[in-house]
VEXTIDO-984514 format. One record per residue (C-alpha): residue in three letters; y, z negated, x. Coordinates in pm, whole numbers. Each point is the difference from the previous one (the first is absolute). Layout:
BEGIN
+------+--------+--------+--------+
! resn !      y !      z !      x !
+------+--------+--------+--------+
!  ala !      Y !      Z !      X !
...
+------+--------+--------+--------+
END
This chain:
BEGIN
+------+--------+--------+--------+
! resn !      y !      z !      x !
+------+--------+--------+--------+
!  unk !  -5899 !  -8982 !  -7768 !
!  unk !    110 !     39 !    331 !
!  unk !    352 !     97 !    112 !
!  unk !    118 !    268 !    252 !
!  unk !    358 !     49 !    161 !
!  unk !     95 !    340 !     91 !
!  unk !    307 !    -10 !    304 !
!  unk !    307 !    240 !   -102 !
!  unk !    193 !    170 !    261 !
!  unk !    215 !   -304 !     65 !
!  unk !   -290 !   -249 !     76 !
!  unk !    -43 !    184 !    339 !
!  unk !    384 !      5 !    111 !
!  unk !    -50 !   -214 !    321 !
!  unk !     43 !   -399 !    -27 !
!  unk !    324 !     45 !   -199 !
!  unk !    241 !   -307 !    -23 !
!  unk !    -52 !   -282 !   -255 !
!  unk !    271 !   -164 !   -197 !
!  unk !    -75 !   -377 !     47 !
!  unk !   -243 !   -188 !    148 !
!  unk !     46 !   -359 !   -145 !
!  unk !    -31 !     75 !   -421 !
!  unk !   -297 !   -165 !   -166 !
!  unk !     62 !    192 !   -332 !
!  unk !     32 !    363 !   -114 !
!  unk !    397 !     39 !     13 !
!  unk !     98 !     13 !   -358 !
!  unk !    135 !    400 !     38 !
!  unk !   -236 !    219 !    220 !
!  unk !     24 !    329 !     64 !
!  unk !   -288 !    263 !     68 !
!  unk !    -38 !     37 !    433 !
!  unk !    134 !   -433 !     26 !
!  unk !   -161 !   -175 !    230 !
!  unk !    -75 !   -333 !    117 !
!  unk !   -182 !   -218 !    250 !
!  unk !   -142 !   -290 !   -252 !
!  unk !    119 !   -369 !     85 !
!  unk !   -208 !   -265 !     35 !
!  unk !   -121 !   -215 !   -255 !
!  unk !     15 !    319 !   -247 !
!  unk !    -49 !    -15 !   -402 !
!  unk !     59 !    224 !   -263 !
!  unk !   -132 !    362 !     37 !
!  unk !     18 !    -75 !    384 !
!  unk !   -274 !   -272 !    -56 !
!  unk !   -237 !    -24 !    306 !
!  unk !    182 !    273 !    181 !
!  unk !    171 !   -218 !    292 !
!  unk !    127 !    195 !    292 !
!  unk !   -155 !    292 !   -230 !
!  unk !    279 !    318 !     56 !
!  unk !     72 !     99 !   -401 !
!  unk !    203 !    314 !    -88 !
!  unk !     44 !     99 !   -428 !
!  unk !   -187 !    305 !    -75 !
!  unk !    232 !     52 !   -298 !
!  unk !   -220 !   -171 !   -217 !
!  unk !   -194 !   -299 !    163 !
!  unk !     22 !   -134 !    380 !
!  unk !   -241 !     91 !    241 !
!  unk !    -92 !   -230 !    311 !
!  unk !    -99 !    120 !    311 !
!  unk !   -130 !   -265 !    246 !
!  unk !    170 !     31 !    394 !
!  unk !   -188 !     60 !    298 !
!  unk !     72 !   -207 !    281 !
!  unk !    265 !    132 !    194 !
!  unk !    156 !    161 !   -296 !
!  unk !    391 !     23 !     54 !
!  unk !    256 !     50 !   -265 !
!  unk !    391 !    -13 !    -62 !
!  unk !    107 !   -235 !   -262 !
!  unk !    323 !    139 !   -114 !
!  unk !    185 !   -347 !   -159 !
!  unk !    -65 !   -123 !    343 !
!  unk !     62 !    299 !    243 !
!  unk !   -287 !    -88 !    191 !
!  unk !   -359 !     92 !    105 !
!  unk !   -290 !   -236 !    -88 !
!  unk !   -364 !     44 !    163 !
!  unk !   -277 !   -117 !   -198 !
!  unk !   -247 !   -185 !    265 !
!  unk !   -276 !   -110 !   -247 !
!  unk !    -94 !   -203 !   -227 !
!  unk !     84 !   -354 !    206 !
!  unk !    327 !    101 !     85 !
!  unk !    153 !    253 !   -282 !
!  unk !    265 !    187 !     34 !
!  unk !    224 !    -88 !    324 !
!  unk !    318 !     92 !     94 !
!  unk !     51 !    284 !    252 !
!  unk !    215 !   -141 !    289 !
!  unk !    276 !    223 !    146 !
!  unk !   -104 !   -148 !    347 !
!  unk !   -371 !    150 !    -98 !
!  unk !    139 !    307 !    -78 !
!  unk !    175 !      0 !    366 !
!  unk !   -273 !   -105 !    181 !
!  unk !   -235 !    309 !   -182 !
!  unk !    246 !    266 !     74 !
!  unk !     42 !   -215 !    342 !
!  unk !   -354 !     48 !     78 !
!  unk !     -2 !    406 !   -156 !
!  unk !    310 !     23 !    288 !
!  unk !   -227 !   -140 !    289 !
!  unk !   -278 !    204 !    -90 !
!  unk !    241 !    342 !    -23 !
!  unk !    113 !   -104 !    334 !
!  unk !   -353 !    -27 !    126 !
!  unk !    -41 !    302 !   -144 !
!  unk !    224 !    167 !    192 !
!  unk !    -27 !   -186 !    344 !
!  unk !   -350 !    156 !    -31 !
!  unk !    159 !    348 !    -63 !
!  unk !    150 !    -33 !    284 !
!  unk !   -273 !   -128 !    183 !
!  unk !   -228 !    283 !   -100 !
!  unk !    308 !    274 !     91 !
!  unk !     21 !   -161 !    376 !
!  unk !   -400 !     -1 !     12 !
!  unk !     28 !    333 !    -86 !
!  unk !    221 !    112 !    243 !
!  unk !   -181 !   -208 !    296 !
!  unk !   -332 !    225 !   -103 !
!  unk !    222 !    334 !    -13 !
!  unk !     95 !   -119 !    373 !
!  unk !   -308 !    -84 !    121 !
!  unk !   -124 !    350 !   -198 !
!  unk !    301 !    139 !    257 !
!  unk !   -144 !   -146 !    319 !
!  unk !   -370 !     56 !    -72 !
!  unk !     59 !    358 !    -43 !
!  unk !    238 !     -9 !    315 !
!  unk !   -350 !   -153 !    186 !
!  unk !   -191 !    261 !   -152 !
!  unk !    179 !    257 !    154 !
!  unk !    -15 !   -150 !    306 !
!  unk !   -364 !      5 !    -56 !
!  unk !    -11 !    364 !    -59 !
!  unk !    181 !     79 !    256 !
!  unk !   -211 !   -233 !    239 !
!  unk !   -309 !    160 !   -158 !
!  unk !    140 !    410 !     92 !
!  unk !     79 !   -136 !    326 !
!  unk !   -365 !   -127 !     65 !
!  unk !   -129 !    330 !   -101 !
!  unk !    234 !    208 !    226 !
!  unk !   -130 !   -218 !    285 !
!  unk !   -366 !     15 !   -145 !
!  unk !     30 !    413 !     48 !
!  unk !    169 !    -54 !    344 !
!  unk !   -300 !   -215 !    121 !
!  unk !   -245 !    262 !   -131 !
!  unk !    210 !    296 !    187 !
!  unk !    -39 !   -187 !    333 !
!  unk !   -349 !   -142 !    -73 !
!  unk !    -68 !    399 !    -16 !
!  unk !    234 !     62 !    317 !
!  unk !   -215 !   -276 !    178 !
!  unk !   -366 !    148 !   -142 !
!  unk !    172 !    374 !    181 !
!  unk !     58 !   -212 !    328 !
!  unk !   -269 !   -113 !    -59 !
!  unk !   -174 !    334 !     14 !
!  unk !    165 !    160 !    256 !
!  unk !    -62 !   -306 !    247 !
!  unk !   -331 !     49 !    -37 !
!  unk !    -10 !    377 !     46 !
!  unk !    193 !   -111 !    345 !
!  unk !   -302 !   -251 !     59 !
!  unk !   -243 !    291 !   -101 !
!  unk !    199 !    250 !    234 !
!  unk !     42 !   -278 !    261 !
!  unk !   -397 !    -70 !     13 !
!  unk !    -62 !    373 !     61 !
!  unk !    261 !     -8 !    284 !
!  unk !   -193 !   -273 !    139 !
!  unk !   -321 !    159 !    -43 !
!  unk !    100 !    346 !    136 !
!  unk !    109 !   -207 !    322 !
!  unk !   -265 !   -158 !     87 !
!  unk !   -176 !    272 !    -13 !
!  unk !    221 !    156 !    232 !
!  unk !    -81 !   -296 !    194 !
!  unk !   -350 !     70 !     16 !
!  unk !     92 !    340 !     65 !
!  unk !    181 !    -79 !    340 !
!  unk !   -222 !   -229 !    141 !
!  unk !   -313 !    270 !    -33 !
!  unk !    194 !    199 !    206 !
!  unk !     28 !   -306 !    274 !
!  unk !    375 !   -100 !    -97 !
!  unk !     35 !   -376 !     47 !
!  unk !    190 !   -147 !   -190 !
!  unk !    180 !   -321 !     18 !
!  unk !    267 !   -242 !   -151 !
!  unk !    253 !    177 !    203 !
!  unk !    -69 !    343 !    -99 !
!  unk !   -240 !    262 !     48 !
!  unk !   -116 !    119 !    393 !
!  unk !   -164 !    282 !      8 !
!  unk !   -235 !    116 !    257 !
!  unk !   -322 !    198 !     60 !
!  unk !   -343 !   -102 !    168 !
+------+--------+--------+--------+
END
C-alpha cells in the first residue's frame, strides 16, 4: 500500500532556519514546525537520513533531501551552512564569502552604472552629431535653392542670347540686301560709262 504526503501551508515557507545541525537522534521533546539538518552517522528514526533536512510534522518526521547549493541558518550556531553535495556535506558559510559575493554584486552595480553613463554620453554625442547633420542639411538646401536661382538665370540669358541671336541675323539678312542693292547700283553706273575705281567713282560720257 503505497504512501502519499500532502505539503501544508508551512512546507512552502522559504528555506526556513533549522535548529541544529549536529543531533543524530530525534530530541527527546519536539514540537510540530522543529527542524533539523540530520548529523552524520544517524540512528534512531533518523536512520539512513545523513545530511537529510528533517522537520516534525506533529506526528512523525519528514526528511527532505538538499540540493546542492542549498543554504540554511542554523540557529544554535548563528550561522549559514551551504550544502555542496554529497562528498562534501554541509559546509560552513564564510563571512569572507559572504564579502566577496556582495563584493562582486558591488562591482557589477558599478559596471552597471559606468555603462549608464556610457550610454547617456553616447547619447548625447548622436543628439550632437543629429545637431550638425541637420546644420549641413541646411546648408544643402540652401546650396540646392541657390543652384536653381542660377539654373533660371542661365535659361533667361540663354533666351537673351537665342534674341541676339535673332536680331544679328536679321542685320546679316538686311546687310546682304544692302550689299546686293549696291552692286547693282554698281552695274547700274558703269552701263551708263561711269568708271569706277578704288578711289571713287569718275564719271564721264563717250
Amino acid at each position: 500500500m503505497a504512501t502519499y504526503r500532502i505539503p501544508v501551508l508551512e512546507d512552502f515557507v522559504w528555506q526556513p532556519p533549522v535548529i541544529d545541525k549536529d543531533l543524530t537522534t530525534p530530541p527527546a521533546i519536539k514540537t510540530k514546525g522543529d527542524r533539523y539538518i540530520v548529523g552524520t552517522g544517524a540512528g534512531g528514526d533518523w536512520s539512513g537520513h545523513d545530511d537529510d533536512i528533517t522537520y516534525y510534522d506533529g506526528a512523525d518526521w519528514q526528511f527532505d533531501t538538499p540540493n546542492e547549493g542549498c543554504q540554511l541558518w542554523v540557529k544554535d550556531e548563528d550561522a549559514f551552512y551551504v550544502y555542496k553535495g554529497e562528498s562534501h556535506g554541509w559546509v560552513l558559510q564564510e563571512i569572507s564569502e559572504i564579502g566577496a559575493i556582495s563584493q562582486a554584486a558591488s562591482q557589477a552595480l558599478s559596471t552597471a552604472e559606468a555603462n549608464s553613463g556610457n550610454i547617456q554620453t553616447n547619447s548625447d554625442t548622436i543628439s550632437a552629431h543629429k545637431v550638425e547633420l541637420d546644420a549641413v542639411s541646411g546648408a544643402v538646401s540652401a546650396v540646392t535653392s541657390a543652384a536653381k536661382a542660377n539654373s533660371a538665370g542661365i535659361s533667361a540669358n540663354v533666351v537673351d542670347i537665342q534674341t541676339n541671336s535673332n536680331a544679328a541675323s536679321a542685320a546679316a539678312s538686311a546687310a546682304k540686301a544692302n550689299s546686293a542693292g549696291i552692286s547693282a547700283n554698281v552695274a547700274d553706273k558703269q552701263d551708263k560709262g561711269t568708271y569706277v575705281s578704288e578711289y571713287g567713282a569718275i564719271e564721264f560720257t563717250i
